[in-house]
C-alpha positions in Angstrom: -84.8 -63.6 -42.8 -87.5 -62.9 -40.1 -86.2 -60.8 -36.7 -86.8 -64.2 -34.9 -84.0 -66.4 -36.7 -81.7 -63.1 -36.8 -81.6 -63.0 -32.4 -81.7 -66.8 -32.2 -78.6 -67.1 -34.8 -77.0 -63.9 -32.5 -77.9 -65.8 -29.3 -76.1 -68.7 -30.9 -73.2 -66.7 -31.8 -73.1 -65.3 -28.4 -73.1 -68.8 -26.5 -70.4 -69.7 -28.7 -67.8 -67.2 -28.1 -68.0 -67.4 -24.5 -68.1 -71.0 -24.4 -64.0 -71.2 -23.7 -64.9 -69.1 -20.0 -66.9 -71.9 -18.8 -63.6 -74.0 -17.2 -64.6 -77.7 -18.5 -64.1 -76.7 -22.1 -60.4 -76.4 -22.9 -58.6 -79.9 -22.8 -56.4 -81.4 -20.2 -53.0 -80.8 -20.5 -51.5 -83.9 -20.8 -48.7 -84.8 -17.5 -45.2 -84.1 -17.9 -46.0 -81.9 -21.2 -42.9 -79.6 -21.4 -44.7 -76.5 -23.4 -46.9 -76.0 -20.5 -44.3 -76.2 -17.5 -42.1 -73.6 -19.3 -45.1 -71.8 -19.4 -45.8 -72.1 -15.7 -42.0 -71.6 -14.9 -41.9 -68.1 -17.0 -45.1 -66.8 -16.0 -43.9 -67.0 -12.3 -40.5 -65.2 -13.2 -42.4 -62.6 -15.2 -45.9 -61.5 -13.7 -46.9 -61.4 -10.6 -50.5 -62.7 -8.7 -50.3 -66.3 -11.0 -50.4 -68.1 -7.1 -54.2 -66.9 -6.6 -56.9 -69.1 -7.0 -58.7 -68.7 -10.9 -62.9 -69.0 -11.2 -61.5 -72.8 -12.7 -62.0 -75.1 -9.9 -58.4 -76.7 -8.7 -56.1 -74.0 -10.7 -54.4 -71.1 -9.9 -54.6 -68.3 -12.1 -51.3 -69.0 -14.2 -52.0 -72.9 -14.4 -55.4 -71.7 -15.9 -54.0 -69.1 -18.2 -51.3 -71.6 -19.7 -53.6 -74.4 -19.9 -56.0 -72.0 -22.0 -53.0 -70.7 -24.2 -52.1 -74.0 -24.6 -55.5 -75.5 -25.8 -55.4 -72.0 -28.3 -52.1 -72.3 -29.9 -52.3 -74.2 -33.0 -51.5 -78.1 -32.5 -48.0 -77.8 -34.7 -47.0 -74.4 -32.2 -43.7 -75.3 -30.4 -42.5 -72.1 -29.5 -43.0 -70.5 -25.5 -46.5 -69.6 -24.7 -46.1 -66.9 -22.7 -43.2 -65.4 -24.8 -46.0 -65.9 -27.1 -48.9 -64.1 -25.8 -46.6 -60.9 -25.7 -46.1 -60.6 -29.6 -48.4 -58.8 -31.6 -50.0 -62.5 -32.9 -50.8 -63.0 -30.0 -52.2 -60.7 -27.7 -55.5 -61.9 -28.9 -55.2 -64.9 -27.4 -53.3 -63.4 -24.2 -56.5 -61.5 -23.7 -59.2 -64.6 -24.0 -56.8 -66.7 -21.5 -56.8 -63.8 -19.2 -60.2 -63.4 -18.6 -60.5 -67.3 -18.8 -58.1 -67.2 -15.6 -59.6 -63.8 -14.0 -55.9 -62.9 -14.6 -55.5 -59.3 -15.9 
């Protein structure tokens, strides 16, 4: 493999990996969906600054941080996405939806 294909494939990789911190991205929580107001309802009661406007145009920071945890949970997950993103499995994800919210 020539040094050419090796930075176009990194390039690639790169794009790819910060595609989720572009805003238009992640799907639209669907109205009404329960997962995502318990989100927004513990977040409020547990952290502080989710009010402030996020880099995603129309969202505060905690609307866009539970709308990313909630397009990065696996579609069968049923449990409480913030509860969530303080466990081991996933503070991962916690991180990627707090950048993706400027929430930190």
């Amino acid at each position: 493999m020539n040094l050419g294909k090796i930075i176009l494939l990194g390039a690639l990789a790169l794009c790819s990996s910060t595609a989720a911190y572009a805003g238009d991205t992640y799907n639209t929580v669907p109205a009404g969906d329960r997962q995502y107001a318990q989100c927004l309802v513990y977040s409020a009661k547990q952290y502080e600054g989710g009010d402030a406007a996020s880099p995603i145009k129309g969202q505060t920071k905690a609307e866009a941080w539970c709308t990313c945890m909630w397009n990065e949970t696996p579609d069968d997950f049923r449990g409480n996405l913030a509860k969530f993103s303080e466990t081991a499995r996933g503070a991962a994800m916690n991180k990627t939806c707090e950048r993706y919210a400027d929430w930190g």
